[in-house]
TITORGU-911444 format. One record per atom (N, C-alpha, C): residue in three letters; x, y, z. Coordinates in steps of 0.001 Angstrom, whole numbers, padded with zeros to 6 digits, always signed. Atoms other than C-alpha are relative to their C-alpha. Layout:
<pts>
ALAXYZ ...
</pts>
This chain:
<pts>
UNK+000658-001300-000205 UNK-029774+008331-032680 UNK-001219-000155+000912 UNK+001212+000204-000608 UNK-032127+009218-030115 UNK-000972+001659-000523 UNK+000905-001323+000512 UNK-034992+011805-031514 UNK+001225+000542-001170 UNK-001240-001124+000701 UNK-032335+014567-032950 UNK+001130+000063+001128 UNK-001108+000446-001297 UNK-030024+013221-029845 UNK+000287-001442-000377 UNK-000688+000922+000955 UNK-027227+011640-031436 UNK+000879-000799+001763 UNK-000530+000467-001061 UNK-026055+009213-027937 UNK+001198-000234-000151 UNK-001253+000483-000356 UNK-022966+007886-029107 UNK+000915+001248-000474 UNK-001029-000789+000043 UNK-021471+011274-029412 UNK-000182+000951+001314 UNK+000185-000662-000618 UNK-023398+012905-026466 UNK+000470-001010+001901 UNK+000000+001003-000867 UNK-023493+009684-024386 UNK-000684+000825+001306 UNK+000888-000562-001209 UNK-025992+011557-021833 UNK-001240+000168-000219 UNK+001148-000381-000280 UNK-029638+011866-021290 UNK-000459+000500+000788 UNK+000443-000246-001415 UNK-031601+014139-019405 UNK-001517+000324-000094 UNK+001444+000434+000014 UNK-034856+013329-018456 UNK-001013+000667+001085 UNK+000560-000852-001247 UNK-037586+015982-016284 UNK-001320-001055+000263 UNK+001456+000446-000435 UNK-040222+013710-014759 UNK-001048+000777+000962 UNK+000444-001153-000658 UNK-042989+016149-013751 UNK-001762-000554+000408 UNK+001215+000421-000011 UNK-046241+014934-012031 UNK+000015-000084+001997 UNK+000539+000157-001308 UNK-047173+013268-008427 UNK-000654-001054+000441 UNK+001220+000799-000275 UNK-048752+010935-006309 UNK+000608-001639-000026 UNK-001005+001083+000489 UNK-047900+007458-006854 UNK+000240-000460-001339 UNK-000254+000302+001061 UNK-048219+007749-010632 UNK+001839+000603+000004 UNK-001593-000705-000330 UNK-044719+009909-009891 UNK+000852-000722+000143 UNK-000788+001066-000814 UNK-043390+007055-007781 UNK+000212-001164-000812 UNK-000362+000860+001374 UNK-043447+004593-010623 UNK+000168-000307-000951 UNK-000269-000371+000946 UNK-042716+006343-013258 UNK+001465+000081+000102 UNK-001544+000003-000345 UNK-039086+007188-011383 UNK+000300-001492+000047 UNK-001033+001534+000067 UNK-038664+003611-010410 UNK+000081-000306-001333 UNK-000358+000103+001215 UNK-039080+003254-014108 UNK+001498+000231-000485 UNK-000924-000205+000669 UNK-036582+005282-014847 UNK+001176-000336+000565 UNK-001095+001018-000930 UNK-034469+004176-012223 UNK+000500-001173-000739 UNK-000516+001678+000540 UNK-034008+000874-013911 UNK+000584+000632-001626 UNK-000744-000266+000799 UNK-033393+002075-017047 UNK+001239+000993-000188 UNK-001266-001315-000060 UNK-030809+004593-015753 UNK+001288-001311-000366 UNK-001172+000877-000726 UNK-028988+001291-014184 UNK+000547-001021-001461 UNK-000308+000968+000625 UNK-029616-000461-017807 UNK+000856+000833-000990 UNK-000877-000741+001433 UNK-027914+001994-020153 UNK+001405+000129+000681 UNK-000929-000011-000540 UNK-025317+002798-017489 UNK+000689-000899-000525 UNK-000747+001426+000538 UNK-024079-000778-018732 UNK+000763+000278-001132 UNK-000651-000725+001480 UNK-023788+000663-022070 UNK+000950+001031+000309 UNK-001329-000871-000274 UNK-021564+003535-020295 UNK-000939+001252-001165 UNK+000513-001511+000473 UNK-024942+006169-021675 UNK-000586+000300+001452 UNK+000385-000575-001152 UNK-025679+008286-018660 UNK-001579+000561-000475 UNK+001802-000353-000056 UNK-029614+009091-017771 UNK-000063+000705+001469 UNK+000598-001174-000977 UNK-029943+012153-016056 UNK-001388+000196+000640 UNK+001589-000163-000250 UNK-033279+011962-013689 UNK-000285+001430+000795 UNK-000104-001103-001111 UNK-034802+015061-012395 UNK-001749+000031-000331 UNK+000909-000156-000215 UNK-037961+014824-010669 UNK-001174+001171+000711 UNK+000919-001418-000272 UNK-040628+017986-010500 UNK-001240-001053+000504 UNK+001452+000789-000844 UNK-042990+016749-007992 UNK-001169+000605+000724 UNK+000834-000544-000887 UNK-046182+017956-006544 UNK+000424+000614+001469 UNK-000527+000003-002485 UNK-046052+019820-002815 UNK-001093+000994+000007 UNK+001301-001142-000389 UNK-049715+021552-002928 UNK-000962-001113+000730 UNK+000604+000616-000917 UNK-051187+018452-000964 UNK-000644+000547+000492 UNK+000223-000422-001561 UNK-053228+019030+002235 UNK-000867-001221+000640 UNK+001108+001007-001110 UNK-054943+015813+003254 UNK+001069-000926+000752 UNK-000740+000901-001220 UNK-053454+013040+005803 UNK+000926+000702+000542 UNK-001264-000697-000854 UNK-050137+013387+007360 UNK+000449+000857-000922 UNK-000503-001098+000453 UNK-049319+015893+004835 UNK-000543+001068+000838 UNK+001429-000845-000311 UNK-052444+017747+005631 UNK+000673+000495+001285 UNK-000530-000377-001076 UNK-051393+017915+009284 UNK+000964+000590+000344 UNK-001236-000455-000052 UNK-048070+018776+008960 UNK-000183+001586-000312 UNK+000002-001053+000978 UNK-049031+021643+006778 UNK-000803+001425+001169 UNK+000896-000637-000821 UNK-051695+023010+009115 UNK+000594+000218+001123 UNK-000487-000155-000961 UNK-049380+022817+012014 UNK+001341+000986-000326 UNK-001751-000520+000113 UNK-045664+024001+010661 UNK-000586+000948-000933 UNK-000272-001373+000954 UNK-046927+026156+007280 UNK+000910-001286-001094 UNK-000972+000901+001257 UNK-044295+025127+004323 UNK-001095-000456-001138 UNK+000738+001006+000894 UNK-045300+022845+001445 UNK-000119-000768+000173 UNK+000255+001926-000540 UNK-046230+019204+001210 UNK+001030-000284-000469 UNK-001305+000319+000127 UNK-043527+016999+001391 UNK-001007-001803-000322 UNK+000370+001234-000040 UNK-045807+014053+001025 UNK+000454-000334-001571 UNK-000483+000805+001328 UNK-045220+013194-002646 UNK+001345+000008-000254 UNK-001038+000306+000214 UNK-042208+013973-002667 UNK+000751-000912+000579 UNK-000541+001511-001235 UNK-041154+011364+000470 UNK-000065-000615-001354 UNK-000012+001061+000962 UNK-042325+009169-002585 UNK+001085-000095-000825 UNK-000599+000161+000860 UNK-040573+010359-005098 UNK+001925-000379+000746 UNK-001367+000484-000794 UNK-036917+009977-002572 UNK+000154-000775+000367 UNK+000318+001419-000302 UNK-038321+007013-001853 UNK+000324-001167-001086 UNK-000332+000922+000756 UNK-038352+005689-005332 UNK+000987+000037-000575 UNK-001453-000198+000776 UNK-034956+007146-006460 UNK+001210-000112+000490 UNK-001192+000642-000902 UNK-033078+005800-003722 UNK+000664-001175-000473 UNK-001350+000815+000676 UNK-030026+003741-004756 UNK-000771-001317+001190 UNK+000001+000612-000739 UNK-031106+001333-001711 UNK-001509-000140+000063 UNK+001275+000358-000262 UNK-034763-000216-002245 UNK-000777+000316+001429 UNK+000414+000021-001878 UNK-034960-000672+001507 UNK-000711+001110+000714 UNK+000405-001931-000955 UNK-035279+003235+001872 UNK-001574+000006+000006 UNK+001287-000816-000187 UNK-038785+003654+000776 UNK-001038-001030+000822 UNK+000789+000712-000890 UNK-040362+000764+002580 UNK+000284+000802+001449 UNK-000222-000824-000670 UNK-038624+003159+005253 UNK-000685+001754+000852 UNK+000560-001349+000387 UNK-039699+006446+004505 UNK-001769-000232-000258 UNK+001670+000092-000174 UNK-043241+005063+004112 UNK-000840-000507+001550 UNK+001078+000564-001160 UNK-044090+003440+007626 UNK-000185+001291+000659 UNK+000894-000789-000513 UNK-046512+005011+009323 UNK-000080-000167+001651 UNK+000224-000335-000534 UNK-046885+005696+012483 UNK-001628-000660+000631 UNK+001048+000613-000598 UNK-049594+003262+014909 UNK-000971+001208+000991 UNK+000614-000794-000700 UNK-050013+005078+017610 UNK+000628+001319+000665 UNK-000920-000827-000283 UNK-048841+007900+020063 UNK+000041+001333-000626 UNK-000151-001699+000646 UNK-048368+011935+018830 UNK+000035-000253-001360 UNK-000122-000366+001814 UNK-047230+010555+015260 UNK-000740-000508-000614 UNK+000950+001314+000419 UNK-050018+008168+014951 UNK-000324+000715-001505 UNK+000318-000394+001198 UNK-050875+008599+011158 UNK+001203+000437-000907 UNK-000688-000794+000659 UNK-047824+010104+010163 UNK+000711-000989-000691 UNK-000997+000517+000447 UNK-045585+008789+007567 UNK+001538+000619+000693 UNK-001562-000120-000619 UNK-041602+008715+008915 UNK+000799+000828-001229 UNK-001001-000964+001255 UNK-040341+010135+005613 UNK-000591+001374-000119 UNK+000231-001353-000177 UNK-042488+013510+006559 UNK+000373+000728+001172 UNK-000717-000553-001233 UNK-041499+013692+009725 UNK+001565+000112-000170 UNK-001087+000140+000469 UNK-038120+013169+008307 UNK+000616+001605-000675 UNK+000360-000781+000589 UNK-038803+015667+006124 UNK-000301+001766+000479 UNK+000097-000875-001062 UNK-040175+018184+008341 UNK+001144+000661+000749 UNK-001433+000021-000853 UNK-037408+018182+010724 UNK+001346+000656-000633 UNK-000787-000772+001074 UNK-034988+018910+007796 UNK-000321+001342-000560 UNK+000282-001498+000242 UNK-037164+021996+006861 UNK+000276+000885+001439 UNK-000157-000632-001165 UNK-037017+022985+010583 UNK+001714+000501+000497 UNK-001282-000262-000298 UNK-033562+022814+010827 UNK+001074+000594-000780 UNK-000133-001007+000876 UNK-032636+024667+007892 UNK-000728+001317-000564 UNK+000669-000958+000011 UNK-035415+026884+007909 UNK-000337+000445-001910 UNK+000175-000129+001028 UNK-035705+025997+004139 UNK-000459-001435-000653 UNK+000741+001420+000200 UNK-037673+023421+002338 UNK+001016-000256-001267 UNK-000511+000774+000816 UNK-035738+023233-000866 UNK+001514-000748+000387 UNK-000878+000575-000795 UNK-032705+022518+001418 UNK-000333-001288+000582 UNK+000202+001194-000420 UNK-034615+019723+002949 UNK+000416-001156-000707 UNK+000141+000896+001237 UNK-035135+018047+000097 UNK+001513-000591-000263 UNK-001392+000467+000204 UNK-031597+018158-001057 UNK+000519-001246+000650 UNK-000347+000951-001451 UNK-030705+016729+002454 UNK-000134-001334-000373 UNK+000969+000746-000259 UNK-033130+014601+002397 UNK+001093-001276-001384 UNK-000138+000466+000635 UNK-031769+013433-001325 UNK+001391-000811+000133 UNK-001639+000484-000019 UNK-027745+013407-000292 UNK+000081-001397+000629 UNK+000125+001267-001346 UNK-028945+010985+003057 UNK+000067-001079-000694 UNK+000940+001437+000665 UNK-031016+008252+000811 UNK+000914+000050-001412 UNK-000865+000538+001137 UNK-028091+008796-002051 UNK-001346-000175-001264 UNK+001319+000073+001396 UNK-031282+009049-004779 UNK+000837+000296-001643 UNK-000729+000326+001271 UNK-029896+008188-008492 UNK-000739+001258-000778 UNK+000302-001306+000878 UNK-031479+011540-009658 UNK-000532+001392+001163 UNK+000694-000746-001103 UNK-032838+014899-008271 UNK-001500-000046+000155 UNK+001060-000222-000856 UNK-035694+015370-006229 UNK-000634+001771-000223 UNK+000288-001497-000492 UNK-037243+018986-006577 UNK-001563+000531+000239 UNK+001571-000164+000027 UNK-040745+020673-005719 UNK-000049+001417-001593 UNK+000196-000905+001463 UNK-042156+023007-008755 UNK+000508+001406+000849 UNK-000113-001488-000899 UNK-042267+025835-005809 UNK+000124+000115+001077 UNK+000046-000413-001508 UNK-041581+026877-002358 UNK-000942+000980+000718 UNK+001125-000751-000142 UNK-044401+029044-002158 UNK-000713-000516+000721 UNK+000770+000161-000813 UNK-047266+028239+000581 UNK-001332-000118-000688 UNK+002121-000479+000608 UNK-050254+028212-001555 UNK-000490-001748+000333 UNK+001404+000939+000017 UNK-053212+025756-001829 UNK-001220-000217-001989 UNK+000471+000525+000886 UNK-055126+024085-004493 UNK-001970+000458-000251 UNK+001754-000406+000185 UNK-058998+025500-005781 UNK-000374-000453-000866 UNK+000818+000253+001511 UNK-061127+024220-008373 UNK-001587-000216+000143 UNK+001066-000085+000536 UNK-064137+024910-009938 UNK-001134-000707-000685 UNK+000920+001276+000388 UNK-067076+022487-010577 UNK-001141+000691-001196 UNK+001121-000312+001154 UNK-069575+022904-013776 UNK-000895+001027+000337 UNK+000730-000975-000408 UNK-071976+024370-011237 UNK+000414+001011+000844 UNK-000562-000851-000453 UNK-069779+026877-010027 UNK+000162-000246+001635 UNK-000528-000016-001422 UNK-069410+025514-006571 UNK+001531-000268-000181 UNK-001340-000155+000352 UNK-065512+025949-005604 UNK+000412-001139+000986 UNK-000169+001209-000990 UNK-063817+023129-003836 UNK+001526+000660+000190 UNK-001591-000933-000660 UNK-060556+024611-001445 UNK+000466-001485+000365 UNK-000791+000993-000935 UNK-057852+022136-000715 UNK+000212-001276-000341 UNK-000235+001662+000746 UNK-056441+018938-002639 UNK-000572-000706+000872 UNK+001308+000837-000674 UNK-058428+017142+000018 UNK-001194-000208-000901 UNK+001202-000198+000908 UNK-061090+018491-001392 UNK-000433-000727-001122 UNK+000237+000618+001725 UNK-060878+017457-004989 UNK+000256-001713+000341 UNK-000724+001214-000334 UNK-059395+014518-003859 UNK-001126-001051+000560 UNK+001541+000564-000431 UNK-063029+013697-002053 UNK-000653-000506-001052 UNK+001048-000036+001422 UNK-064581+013835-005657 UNK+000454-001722-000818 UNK-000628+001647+000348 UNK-062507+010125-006058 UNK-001183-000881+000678 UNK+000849+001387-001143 UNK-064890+008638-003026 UNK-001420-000042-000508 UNK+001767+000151+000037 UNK-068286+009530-004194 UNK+000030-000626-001555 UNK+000163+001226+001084 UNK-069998+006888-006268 UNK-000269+000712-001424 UNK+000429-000916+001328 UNK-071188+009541-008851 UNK+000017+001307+000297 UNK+000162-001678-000410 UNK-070398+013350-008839 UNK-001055+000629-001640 UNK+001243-000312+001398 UNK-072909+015264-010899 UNK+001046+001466-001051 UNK-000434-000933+000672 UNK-070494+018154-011708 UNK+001215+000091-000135 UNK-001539+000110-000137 UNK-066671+018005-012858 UNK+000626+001186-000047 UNK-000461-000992+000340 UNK-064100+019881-012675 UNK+000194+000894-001666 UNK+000118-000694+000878 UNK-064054+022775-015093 UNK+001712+001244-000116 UNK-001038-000992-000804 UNK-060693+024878-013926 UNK+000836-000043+001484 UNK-001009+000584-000980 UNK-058046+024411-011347 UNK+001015+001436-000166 UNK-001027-001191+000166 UNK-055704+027265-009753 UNK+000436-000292+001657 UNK-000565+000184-000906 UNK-053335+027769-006816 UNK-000767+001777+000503 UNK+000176-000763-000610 UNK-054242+030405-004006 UNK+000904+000118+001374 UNK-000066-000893+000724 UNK-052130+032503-003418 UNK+000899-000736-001239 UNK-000654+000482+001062 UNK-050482+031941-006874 UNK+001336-000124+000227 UNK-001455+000082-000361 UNK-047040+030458-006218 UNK+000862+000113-001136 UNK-000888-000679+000574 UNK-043951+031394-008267 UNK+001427-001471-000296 UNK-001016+000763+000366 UNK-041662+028517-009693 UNK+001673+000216+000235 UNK-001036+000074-000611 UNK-038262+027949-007965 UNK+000726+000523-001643 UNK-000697+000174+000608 UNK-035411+028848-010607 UNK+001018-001403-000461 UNK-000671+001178+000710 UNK-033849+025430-010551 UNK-000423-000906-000858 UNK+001142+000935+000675 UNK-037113+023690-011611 UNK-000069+000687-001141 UNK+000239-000722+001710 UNK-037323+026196-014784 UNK+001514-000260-000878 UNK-001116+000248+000230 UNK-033998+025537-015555 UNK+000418-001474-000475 UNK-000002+002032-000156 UNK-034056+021478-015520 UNK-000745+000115-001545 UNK+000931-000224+000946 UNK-036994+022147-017871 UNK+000558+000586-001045 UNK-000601-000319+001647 UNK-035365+023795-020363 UNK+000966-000718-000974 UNK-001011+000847+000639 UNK-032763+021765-020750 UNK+000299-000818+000273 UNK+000359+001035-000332 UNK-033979+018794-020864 UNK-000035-000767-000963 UNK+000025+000122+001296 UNK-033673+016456-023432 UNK-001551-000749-000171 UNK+001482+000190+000056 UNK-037072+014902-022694 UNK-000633+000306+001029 UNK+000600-000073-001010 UNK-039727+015676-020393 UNK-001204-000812+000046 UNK+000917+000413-000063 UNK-042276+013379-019350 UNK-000844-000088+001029 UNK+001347-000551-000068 UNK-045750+013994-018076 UNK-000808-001526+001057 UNK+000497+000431-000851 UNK-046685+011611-015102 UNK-001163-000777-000206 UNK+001719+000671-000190 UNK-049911+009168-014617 UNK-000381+000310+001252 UNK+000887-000388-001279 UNK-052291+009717-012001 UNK-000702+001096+000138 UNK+001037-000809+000034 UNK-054802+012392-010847 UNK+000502+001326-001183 UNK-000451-001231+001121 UNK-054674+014986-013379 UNK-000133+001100+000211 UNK-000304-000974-001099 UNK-055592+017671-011312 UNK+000857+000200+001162 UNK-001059-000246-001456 UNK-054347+017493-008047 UNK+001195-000966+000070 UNK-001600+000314+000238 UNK-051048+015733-009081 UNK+000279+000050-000902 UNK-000465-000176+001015 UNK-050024+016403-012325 UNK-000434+001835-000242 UNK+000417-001374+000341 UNK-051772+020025-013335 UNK+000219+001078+001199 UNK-001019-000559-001311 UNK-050831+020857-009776 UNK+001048+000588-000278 UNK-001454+000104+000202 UNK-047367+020596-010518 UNK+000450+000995-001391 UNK-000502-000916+000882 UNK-047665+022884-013573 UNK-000326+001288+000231 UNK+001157-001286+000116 UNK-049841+025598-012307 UNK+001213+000981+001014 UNK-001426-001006-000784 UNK-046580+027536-010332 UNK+000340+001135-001125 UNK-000324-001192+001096 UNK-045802+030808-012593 UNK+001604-000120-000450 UNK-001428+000064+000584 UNK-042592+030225-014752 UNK+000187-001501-000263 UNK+000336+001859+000297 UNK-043324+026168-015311 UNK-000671-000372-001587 UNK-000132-000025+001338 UNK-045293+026091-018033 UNK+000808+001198-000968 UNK-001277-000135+000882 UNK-043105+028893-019789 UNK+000972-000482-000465 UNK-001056+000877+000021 UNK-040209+026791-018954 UNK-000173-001118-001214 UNK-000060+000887+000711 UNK-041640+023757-020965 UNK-000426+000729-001419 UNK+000150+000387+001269 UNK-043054+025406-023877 UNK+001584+001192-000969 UNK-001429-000726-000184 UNK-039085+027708-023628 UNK+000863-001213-000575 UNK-000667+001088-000458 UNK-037762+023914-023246 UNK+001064-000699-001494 UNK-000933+000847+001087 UNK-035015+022197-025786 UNK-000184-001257-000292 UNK+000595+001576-000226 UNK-036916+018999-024600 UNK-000117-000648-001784 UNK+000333+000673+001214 UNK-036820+016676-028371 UNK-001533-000708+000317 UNK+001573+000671-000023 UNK-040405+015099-026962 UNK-000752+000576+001274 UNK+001323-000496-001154 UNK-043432+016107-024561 UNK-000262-001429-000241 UNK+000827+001294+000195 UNK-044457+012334-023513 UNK-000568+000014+001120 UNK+000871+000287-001151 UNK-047303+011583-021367 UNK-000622-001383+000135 UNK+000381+001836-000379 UNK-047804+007930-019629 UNK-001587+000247+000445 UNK+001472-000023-000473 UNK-051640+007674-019606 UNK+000139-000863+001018 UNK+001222+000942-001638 UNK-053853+006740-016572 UNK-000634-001206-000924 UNK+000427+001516-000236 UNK-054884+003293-016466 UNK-001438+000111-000120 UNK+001609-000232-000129 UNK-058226+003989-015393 UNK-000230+000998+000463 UNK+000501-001088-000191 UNK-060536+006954-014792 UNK-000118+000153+001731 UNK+000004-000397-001269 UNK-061347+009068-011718 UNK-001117+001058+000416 UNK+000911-001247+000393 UNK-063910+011234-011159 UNK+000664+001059+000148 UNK-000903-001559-000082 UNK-061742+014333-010350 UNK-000258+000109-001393 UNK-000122-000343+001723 UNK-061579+014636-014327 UNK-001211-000674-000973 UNK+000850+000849+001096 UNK-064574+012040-015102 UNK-000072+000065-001394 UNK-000395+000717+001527 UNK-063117+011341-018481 UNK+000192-001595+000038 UNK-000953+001271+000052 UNK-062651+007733-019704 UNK+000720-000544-001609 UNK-000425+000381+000815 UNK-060997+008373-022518 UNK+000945+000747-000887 UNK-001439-000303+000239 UNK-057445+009191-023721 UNK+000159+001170-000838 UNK+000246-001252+000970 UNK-058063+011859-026166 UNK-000511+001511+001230 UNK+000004-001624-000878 UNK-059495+014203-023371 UNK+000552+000261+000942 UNK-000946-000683-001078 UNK-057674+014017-020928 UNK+001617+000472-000441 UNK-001161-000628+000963 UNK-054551+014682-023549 UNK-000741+001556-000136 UNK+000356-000839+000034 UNK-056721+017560-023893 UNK-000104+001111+000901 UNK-000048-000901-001357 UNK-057164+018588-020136 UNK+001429+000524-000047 UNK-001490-000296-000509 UNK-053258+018824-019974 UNK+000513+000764-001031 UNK-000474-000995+000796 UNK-052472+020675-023307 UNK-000522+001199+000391 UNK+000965-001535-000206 UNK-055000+023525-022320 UNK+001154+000629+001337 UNK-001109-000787-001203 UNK-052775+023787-018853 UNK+001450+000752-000888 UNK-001735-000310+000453 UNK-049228+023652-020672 UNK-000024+001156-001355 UNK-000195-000979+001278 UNK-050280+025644-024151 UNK+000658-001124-000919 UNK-000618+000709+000699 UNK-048668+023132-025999 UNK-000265-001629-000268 UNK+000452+001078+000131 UNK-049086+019574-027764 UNK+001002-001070+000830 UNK-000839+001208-000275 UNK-048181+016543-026393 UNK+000716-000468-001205 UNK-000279+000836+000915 UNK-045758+014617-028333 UNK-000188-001642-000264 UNK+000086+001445-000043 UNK-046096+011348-027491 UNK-000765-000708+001208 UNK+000776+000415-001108 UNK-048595+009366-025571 UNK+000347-001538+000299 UNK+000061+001317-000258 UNK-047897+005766-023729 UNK-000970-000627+000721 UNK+001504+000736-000461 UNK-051120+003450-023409 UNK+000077-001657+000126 UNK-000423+001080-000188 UNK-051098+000442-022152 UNK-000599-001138-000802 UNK+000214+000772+000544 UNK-051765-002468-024174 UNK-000461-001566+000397 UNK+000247+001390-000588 UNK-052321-005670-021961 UNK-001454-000188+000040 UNK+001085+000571-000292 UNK-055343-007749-021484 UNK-000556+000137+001677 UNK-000023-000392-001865 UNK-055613-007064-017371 UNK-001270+000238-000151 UNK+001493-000457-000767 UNK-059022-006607-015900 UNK-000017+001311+000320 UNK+000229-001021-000760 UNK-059174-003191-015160 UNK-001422+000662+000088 UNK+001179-000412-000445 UNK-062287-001583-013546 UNK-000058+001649-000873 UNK-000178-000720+000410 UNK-063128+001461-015525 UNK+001184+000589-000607 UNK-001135-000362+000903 UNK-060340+001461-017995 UNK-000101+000889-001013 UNK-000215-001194+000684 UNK-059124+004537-019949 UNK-000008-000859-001483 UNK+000036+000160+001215 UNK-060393+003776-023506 UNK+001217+001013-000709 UNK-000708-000695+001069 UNK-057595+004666-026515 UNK-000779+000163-001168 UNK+000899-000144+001162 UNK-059662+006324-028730 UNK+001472+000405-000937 UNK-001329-000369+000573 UNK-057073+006481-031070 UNK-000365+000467-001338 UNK+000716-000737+000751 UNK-059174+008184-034038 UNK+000273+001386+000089 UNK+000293-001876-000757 UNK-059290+011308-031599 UNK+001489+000400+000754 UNK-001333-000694-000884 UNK-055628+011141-030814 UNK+001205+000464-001134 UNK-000924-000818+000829 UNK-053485+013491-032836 UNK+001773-000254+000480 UNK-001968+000211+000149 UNK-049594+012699-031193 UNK-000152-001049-000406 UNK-000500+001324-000166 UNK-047773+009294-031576 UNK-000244-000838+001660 UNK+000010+000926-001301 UNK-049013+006447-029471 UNK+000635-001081-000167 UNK-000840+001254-000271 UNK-047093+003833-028015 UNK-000714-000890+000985 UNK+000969+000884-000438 UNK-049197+000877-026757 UNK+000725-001246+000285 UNK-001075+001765-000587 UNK-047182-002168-024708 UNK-000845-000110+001453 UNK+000875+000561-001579 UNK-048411-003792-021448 UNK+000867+000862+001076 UNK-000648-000823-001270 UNK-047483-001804-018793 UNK-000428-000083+001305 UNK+000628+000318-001601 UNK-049962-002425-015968 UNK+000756-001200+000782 UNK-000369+000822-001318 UNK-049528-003996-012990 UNK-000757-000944+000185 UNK+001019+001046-000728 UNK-050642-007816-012057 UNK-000455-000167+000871 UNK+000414+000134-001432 UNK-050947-006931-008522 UNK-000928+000851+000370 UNK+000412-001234-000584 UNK-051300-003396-007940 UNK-001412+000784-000662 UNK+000869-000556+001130 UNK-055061-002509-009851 UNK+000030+001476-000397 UNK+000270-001081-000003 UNK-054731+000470-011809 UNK+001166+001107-000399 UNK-001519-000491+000044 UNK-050737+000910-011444 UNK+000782-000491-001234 UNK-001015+000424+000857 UNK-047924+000946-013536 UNK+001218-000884+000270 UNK-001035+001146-000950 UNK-045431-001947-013521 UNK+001373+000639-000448 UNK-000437-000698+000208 UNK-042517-000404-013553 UNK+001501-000407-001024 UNK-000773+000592+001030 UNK-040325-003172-015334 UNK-000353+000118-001311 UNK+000422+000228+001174 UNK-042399-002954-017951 UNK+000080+001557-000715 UNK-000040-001186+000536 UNK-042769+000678-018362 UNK+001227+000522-000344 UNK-001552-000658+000252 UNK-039347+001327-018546 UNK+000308-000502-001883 UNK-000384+000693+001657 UNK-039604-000801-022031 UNK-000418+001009-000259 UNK+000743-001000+000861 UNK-042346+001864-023065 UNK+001052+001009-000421 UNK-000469-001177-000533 UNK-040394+004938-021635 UNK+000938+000208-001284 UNK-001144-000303+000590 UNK-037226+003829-023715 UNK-000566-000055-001621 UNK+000957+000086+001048 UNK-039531+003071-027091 UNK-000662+001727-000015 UNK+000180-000936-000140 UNK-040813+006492-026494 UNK+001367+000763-000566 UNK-001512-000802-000020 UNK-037159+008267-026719 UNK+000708-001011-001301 UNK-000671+000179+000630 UNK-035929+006074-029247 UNK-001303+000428-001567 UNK+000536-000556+001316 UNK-038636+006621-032044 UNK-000228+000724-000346 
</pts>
């Protein structure tokens, strides 16, 4: 039995990974691997990834400001990491030296090009997904044009995931965010509300918690969808370490930032457990944490900060089986 999902009579899982960024990107390769390890067993693991596309800085940024559309930058990632063929996203990530595309990643221009020539972005995507053969779907929350705002303690407003995204570089911000919204308010695709409902789990991304994760819920018909959803668990892979965007460092509130978005509790939280050095690491106050936590090593020896994605896949499946 998995949750109240009995496998050896359903023999299928389907799993909504909903977030951004590169916590997005290694949360799929996660699941990627464990798609390929149950497959063995002959249980199918349905992936379907709800990914950020309210960006606007780098080669997103540009793209956006020039063509219109949504960002396609996180998502390159996420087609990147759910490609059957590793090779792709080392692909889909080079950048561009010099010359007109200087800066640009190849998997937006890729990207691009596919919206241009269908004159539709969730068509790109598809494309984009059939080309690179990706072991799950790819989708954005919305096709809508909007932009990212949020609100600081002292009521100054910051326009433009750039923006917030600035509040990472400075050594100390004096005022955090307080509120986060899209302008104009975009409108959740029907396929993405749909995934979401019937889903047998949905899980809840690491990385910025604003501008890639709360992003990704703030589309109208998204959170309905999840708290609508048939999902048996709400699990959320904590951040590693803090950020100022949210200056929290500690696991209980930022479980808190993300219930207030969705209306609803988390069910299950995964915290990492290893000894690793990390620089401002997300304390588990685990006193102040009301779901089920699951605590295994999950970081990364290389990458500071990241999730390893062999390892998380242990969590992921520890998650879904208890």
């Amino acid at each position: 039995m998995i949750g109240n999902l009995n496998i050896e009579a359903s023999r299928k899982i389907k799993v909504v990974a909903i977030g951004g960024g590169n916590g997005q990107a290694n949360l799929l390769r996660s699941l990627k691997i464990l798609k390929r390890e149950l497959e063995a067993k002959e249980i199918s693991l349905e992936i379907v990834a709800i990914t950020n596309c309210f960006d606007s800085g780098g080669s997103t940024g540009r793209i956006r400001k020039q063509y219109g559309g949504i960002a396609f930058g996180d998502i390159r990632r996420s087609i990147g990491a759910l490609a059957k063929d590793e090779s792709i996203e080392k692909i889909l990530e080079m950048r561009f030296s010099n010359g007109d595309f200087k800066g640009h990643a190849f998997g937006n221009i890729m990207l691009l090009s596919l919206y241009k020539c269908f004159n539709d972005s969730l068509e790109a995507i598809k494309k984009a997904c059939e080309i690179f053969k990706t072991e799950g779907k790819v989708l954005p929350p919305s096709i809508d044009e909007s932009h990212l705002f949020a609100r600081l303690e002292d009521d100054n407003i910051i326009k433009g995931e750039d923006g917030i995204d600035n509040l990472n570089k400075i050594e100390e911000i004096k005022a955090k965010i307080v509120d986060i919204w899209l302008e104009p308010q975009a409108k959740a695709i029907e396929e993405a509300k749909e995934e979401i409902k019937f889903a047998n789990f949905i899980i809840l991304s690491p990385g910025d918690i604003y501008s890639s994760l709360i992003s990704t819920l703030l589309p109208k018909g998204i959170k309905e969808a999840i708290l609508a959803s048939k999902a048996k668990k709400l699990i959320y892979v904590c951040n590693l370490v803090a950020r100022n965007e949210y200056n929290v460092s500690v696991a209980s509130e930022l479980i808190k930032i993300i219930e207030n978005y969705i209306g609803r509790k988390i069910d299950v939280i995964i915290c990492d457990n290893s000894k690793i050095p990390l620089n401002r690491r997300i304390e588990i106050d685990e006193k102040n944490i009301k779901c089920k936590i699951i605590k295994e090593d999950v970081a990364s020896r290389e990458l500071h900060g990241r999730h390893e994605p062999s390892l998380l896949k242990n969590a992921i499946l520890k998650a879904i089986l208890d």
